[in-house]
N, C-alpha and C positions, 0 to 999 in steps of 0.2 A: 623187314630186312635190318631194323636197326634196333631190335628186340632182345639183341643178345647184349650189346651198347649199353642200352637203358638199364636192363640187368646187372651189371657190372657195376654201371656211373650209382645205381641208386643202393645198394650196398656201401660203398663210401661215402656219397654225401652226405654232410649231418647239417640239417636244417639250425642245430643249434649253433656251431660254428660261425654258420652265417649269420644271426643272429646277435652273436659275439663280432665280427666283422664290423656289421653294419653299425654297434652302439659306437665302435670305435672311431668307425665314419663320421659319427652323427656326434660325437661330443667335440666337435671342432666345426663342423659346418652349423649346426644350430646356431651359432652366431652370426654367421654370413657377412661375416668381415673377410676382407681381404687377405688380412695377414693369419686370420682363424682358418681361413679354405686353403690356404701356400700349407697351412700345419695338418690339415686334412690331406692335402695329396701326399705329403711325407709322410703319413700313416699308409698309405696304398703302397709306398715302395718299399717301407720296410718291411713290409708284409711278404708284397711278392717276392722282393729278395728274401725271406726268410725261407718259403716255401719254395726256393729253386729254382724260380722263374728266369730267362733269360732276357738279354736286352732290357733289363728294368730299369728305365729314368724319370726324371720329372720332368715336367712340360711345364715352359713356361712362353708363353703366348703375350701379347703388347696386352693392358691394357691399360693405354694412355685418352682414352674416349676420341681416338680420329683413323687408329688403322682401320681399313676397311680387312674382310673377310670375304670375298666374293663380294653381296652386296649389303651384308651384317657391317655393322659401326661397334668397333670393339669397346666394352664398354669403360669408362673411369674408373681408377681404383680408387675402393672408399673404406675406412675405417671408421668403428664408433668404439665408446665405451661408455660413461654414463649416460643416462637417456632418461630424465625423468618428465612425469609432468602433473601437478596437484591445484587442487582448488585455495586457490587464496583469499577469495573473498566469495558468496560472504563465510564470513568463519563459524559458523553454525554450522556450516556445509562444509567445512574444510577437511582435504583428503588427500592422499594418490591416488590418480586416474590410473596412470605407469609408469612402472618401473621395468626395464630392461633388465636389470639382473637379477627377477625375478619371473619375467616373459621376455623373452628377447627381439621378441618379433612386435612389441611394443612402438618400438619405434620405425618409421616408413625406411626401406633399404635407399641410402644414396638422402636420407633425411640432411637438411643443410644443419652445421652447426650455428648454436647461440652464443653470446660471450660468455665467461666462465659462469658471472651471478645468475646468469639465466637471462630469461626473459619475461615480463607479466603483460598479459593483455587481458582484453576482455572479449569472449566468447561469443560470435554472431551464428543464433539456430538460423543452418539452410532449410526450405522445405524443401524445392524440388532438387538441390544440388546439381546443378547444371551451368555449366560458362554464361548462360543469359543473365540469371538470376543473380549471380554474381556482379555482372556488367551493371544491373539497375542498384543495386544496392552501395550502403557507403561502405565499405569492406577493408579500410586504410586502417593499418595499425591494429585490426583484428586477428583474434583465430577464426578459422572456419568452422563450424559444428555440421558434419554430414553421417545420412547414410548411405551412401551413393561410394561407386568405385571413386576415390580420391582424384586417380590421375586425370579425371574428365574435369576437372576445374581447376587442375595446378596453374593451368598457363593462365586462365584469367584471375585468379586468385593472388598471383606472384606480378603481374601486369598492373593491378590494381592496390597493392601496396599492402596486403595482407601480410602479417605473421608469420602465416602457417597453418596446416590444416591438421584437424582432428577429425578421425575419420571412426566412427563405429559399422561401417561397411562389414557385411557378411553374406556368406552363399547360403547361410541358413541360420537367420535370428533368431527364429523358434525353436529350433531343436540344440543349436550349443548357442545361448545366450551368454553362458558366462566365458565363452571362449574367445579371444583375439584372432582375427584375423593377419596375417602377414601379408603386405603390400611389398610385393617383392619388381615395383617398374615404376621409377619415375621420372619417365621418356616425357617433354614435350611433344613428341610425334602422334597423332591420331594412331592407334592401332601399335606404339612402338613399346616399349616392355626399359629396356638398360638406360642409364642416366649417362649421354657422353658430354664430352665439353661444351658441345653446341645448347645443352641443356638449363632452363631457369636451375636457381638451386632453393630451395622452398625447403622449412621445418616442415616434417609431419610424423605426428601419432597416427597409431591404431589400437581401441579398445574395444573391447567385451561390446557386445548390444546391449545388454544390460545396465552397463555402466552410461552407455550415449543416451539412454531411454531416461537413467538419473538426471544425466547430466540437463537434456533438455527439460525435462521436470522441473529440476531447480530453476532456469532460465525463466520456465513463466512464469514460475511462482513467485522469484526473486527480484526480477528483474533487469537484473545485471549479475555476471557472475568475470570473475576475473580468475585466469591460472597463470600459474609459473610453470614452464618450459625451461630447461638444461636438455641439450644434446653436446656433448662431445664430438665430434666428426670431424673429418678430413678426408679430403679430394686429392689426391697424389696420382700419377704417371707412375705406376705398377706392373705387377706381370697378373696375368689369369694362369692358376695352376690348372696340372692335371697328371696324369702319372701313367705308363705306359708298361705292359711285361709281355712277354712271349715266351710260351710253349712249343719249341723248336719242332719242325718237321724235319722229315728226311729227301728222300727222292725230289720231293717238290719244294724246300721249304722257301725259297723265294715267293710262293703262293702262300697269301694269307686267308684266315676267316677271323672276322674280327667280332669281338662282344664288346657294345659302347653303355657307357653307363653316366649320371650326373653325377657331379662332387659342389656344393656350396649352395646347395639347397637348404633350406632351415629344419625340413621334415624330418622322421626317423623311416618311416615309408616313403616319403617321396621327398626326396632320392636316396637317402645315404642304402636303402633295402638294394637297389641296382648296384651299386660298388659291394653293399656285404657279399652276396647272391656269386657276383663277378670272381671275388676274393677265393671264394669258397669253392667259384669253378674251377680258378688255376689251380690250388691245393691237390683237391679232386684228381683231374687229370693229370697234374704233375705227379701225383703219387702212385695210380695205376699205372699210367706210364711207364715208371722208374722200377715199379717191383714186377711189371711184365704181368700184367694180368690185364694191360689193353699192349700192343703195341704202339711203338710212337707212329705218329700220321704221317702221312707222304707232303700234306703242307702243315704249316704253321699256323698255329691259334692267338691271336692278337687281344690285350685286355687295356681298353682305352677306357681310361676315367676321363671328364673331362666338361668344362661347362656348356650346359644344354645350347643348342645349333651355334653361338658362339666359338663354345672351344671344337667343335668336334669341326664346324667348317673353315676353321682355323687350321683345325689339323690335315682335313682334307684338302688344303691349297698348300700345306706346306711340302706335303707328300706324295703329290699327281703320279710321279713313277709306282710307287707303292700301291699309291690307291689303282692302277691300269692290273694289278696283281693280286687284288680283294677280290675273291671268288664267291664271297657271301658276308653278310653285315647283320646283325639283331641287338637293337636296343634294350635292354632293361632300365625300363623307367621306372616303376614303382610296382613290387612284386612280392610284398610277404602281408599285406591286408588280408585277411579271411573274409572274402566277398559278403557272406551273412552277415559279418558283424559292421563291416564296413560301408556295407548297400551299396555296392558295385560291384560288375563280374571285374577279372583281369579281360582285358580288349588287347586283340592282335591285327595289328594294319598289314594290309596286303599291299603285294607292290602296284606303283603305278601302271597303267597299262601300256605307258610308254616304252615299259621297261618290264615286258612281263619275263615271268622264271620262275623253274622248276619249285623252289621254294615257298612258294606260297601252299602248294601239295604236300608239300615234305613239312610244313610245319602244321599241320593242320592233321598230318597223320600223327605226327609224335604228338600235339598235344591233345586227341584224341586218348591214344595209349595211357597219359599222364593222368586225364580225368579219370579215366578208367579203375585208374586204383585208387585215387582221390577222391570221391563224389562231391567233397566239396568244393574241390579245384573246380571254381565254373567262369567260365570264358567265352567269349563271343567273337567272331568276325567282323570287323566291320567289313560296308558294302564294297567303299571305293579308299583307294590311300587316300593318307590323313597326315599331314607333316609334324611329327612328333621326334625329332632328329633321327630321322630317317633318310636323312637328306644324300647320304651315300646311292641311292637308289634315282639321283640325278641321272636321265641318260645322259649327261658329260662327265660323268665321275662313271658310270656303268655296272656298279655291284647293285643287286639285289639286296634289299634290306627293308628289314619290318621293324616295327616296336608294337614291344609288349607292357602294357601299363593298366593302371586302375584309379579310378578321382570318385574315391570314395565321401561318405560327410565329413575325415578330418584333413581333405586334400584344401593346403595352403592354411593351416591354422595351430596355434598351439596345443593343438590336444594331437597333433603327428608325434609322439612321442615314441617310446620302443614298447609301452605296455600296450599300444595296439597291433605293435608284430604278433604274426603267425609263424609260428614253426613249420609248422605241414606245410604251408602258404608256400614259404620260401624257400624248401625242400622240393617241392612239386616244380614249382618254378626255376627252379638250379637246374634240377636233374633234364628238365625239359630243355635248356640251353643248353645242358653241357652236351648231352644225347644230340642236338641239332648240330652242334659247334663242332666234335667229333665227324660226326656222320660224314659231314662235307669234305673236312682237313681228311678223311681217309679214303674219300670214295674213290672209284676208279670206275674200268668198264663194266663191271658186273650191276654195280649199282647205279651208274648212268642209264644201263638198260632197262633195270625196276623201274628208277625215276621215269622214262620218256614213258612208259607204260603207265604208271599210275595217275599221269600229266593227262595221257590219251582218255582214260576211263573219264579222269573226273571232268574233261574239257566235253566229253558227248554228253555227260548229265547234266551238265551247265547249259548247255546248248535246249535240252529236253527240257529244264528246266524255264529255261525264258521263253520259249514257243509256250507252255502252259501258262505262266503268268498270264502271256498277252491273249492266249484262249479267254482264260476265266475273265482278265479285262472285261475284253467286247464283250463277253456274253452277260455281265451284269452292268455294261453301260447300255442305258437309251440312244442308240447310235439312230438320227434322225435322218440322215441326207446321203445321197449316193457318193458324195465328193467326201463326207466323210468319211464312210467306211472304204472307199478308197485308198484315201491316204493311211488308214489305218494301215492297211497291207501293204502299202510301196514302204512305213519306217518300220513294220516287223520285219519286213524281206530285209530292209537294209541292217537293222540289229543281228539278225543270224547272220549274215553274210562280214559282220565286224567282229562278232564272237569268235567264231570260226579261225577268223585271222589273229586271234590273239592267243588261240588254244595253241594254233601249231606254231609259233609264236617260241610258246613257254615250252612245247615238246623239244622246239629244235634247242632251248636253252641250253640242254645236258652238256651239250659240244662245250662247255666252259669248264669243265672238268676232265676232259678229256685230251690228251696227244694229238697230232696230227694223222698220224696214222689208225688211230682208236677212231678217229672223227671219219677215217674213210673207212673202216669197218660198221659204223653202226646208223651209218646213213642210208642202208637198206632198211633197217628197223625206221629209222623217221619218217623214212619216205611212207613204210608202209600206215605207220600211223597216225602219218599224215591225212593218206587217202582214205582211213577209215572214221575220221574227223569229216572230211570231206562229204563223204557218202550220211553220215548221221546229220549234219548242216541239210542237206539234199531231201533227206527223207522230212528231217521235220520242215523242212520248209513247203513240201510236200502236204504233210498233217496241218500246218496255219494258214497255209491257203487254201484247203478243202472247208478247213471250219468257218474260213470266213466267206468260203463259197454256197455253204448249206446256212449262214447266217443272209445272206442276200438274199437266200428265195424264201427263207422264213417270215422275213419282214419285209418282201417287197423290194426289196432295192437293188439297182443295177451301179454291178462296178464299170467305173469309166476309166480312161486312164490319166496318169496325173503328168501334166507337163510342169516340170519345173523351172519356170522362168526366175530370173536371179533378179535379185534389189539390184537395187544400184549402188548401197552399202557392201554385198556381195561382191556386185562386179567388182567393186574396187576393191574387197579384200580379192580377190582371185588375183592381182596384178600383183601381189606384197611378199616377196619372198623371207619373211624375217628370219636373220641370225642372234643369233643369243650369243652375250659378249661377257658372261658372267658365269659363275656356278652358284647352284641353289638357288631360291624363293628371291625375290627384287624388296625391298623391305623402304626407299624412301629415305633411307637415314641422310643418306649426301646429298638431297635438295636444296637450294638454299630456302630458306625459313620461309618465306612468301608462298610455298610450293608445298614446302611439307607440310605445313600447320595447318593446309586444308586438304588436303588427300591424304585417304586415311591409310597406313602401311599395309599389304597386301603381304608380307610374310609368312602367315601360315595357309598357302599354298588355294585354295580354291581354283574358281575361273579361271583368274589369269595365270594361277602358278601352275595349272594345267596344260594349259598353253602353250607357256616356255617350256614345260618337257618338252611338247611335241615338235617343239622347232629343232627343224637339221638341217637349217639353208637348203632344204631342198624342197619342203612343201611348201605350199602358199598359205595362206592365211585363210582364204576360205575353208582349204582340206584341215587346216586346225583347227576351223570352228566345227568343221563336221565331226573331229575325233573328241572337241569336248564335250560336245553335248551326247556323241555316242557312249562315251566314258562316263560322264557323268548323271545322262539324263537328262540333264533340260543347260540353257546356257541363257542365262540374263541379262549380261555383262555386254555392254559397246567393246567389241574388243579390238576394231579398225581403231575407235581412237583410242584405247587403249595403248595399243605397240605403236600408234603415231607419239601420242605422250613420250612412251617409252625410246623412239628413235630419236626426240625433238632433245632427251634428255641422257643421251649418249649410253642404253642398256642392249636394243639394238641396233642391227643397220638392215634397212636393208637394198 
């Protein structure tokens, strides 16, 4: 249904354009200064005002390191400018390790400054780089030498009277030795990512493995090695840009769909590719638009630049009215890599099941179509949502929303430059938003109807689907005991019977595009296909209870039936009604220090941030543990004292 869209949208878009966009992005954010990303979002408004966007402003957002954001710590503004660091003794050996205005990502982001001469130390090789090892050694007055993620020893490193660290850390020493990694978090928090006040403030490099492999070389060889450090920097009470434009709808245009994107990433693919892509969509459909060869939509198309879950949950607590009126959300995080060359597909996150909807179907057919003319456009599903600033898809913020991205070998390194852009890459990827982004901003009843229909089809295969999994299971497990393959049947029955509810779930979704009066026309259609959900749950429940009926008399064993007696950890969550006093993921930033620095931040969503969707002051906390682990599969996590934590420490109540 959205075949003629695509048509249309991929005649105009030129992948080179965006390509052109995105360097424009990327020769201001490469720096990932503060005042270089404020220069990066006024490149996004000039744009959009050039191409005839409406409502185009800059966003400026605290970032003084103490607003909170829901339960994000907005982060310090930081400036640098020179950034070097070279061997001074011995002078045999004498060099630069780095230089920033020739790698910019040289220096660690939120690195503290030196005084202007610099500074000289001498060099302490870690082996295992870890806070313990640190803690036994003399470490006063040194640099660090690692190859470990830096920020796992900032605090005892800066505790103990160090320097500074130098870090030759990489996700892949063997295949780009000679490349820098970019250390883009230097949170004191276990798990925390942005530098706020509350923060040690520590020097640190980042170089090449190559260079750390030198460098520890010379150490045993030499015995002692000493370097000089210069960082420029500064910590200021700033703003976090980002830059906002609209493609005006009609009939609806108080209804938005919004496309969110990063700005102040160092990458040329990840991010500045998600703003080109974006740039390139408003162009696109402002231009058919205007010369009538698309109609304009009944809502409005939303193009939010803006920093990754910082600026966008920033934006979503500034805008609740707005956001009650987002009828659909898709992030472009990192989208013009050519999967072959980059060794990774692009990855599309489904929504929560908290929060299921039509659009997990509807994107999943357009990027079907997309491959299709693309063979090398390859992409993948993940199984369960994945918090990648998708955080719109909160059920207290209520829009559906996915992200689309890719972390290929030069994700977070200076070889993200623009010579590893794809044209095709980020052509295939436009046309595929702008085709989603459209679709929505024009649907009505016609296409509510395909949708609830295409929603039904693929909810029975899903359904068909997980009854065979759990076939093929048993029948290649040694299932020994009768109590076992019992339970096996009482958590398949319970899996269909929670699928089922999620199918009709995402059918009844469509109502979110629809009038009130549309919603009382096509509720004969839901109901109907609801019931036919119904009947397919029924049947295969049907099929995995026969096969595990003809597995009993094969192997002897008799099903018994299962009484569920509750812990006592149960019983007590069963008492716990929790409300959720926050929007998005709980992140730890506002603990006081004694609390943080040993519970590790829980911001990119798992367990617990599964959890908190499912809370609606109405279920208990046992029926939360039952939707995570049906959600996710298995559930590890103490989550009674988890949300005790969490109530002890003012996130919920209950």
């Amino acid at each position: 249904m959205f075949k003629k869209i695509m048509e249309v949208i991929e005649q105009e878009f030129s992948g080179a354009k965006a390509i052109e966009y995105t360097r424009g992005v990327w020769n201001n954010d490469r720096w990932f200064t503060f005042s270089k990303i404020l220069d990066g979002a006024r490149y996004c408004v000039d744009v959009m005002k050039s191409d005839g966007l409406s409502e185009v402003e800059l966003i400026e957002q605290p970032a003084d390191g103490e607003t909170l954001f829901g339960n994000w710590m907005s982060p310090l503004a930081w400036d640098v400018g020179e950034a070097t660091l070279e061997i001074v003794e011995p002078k045999e050996s004498a060099q630069v390790l780095a230089n920033r205005q020739e790698v910019p990502c040289a220096v660690v982001m939120w690195s503290a400054p030196t005084h202007k001469e610099g500074i000289e130390a001498e060099v302490l090789s870690l082996e295992q780089g870890t806070p313990e090892e640190v803690e036994k050694l003399d470490v006063a007055g040194k640099m660090l030498l690692t190859d470990k993620q830096p920020r796992g020893i900032k605090v005892a490193a800066a505790k103990n009277g160090a320097m500074g660290i130098i870090s030759f850390y990489s996700t892949r020493p063997d295949d780009l030795p000679d490349v820098t990694m970019w250390i883009n978090g230097w949170s004191n928090l276990p798990g925390g990512w942005m530098l706020t006040k509350r923060d040690t403030h520590l020097v640190g490099f980042s170089i090449p493995p190559a260079k750390g492999r030198m460098l520890r070389d010379i150490i045993h060889n030499s015995g002692k090695v000493v370097v000089r450090a210069k960082v420029d920097s500064r910590f200021y009470a700033g703003i976090l840009p980002g830059a906002t434009g609209v493609i005006e709808g009609t009939s609806c245009k108080h209804e938005e769909v919004m496309v969110l994107g990063h700005n102040g990433e160092q990458g040329a693919n990840d991010n500045a590719s998600g703003c080109g892509a974006m740039l390139e969509i408003g162009r696109c459909l402002n231009s058919l638009i205007n010369s009538g060869k698309l109609p304009r939509p009944k809502r409005s198309i939303r193009i939010l630049m803006c920093a990754e879950c910082y600026g966008s949950l920033a934006y979503v607590t500034a805008n609740m009215e707005r956001m009650k009126n987002t009828v659909a959300c898709i992030n472009l995080d990192t989208v013009a890599g050519a999967p072959y060359a980059i060794g990774a597909p692009l990855q599309f996150t489904p929504n929560p099941h908290s929060n299921m909807s039509y659009t997990d179907v509807l994107t999943e057919k357009i990027l079907e179509a997309v491959s299709s003319q693309n063979h090398n456009f390859v992409y993948r599903t993940l199984k369960n949502f994945s918090m990648i600033d998708n955080l719109m898809a909160d059920p207290m913020v209520g829009s559906p929303a996915h992200s689309f991205y890719e972390i290929g070998k030069y994700w977070h390194t200076s070889a993200d430059t623009p010579e590893i852009l794809d044209e095709n890459t980020i052509k295939s990827s436009g046309i595929f938003a702008a085709t989603y982004l459209y679709f929505i901003a024009n649907a009505g009843y016609n296409e509510a109807q395909w949708l609830a229909h295409e929603v039904a089809t693929k909810g029975k295969q899903r359904i068909a689907n997980e009854v065979q999994a759990h076939i093929t299971s048993f029948l290649t497990t040694d299932i020994a005991s009768d109590e076992s393959l019992s339970q096996l049947r009482a958590e398949g029955t319970k899996r269909i019977n929670y699928l089922l509810e999620r199918q009709i779930e995402a059918v009844h979704s469509v109502k979110r595009l629809l009038s009130e009066d549309e919603i009382s026309q096509i509720n004969g259609t839901l109901d109907e296909l609801s019931k036919q959900l119904n009947q397919t749950a029924k049947d295969e429940t049907h099929r995995f209870e026969h096969a595990i009926d003809e597995y009993a008399k094969t192997h002897n064993l008799t099903l018994v039936e299962i009484k569920e007696e509750l812990t006592e950890t149960e019983r007590e969550a069963s008492q716990i009604i929790p409300k959720r006093k926050f929007i998005g993921t709980v992140t730890y930033d506002d603990l006081p220090d004694e609390l943080r620095l040993k519970k590790s931040s829980p911001r990119w969503w798992g367990e617990l941030g599964c959890a908190l969707y499912w809370c609606d002051g109405k279920r208990n906390l046992l029926e939360i543990m039952t939707l995570v682990k049906l959600e996710l599969g298995n559930l590890n996590a103490d989550l009674v004292s988890e949300f005790e934590f969490l109530a002890e420490h003012g996130y919920v109540s209950f």
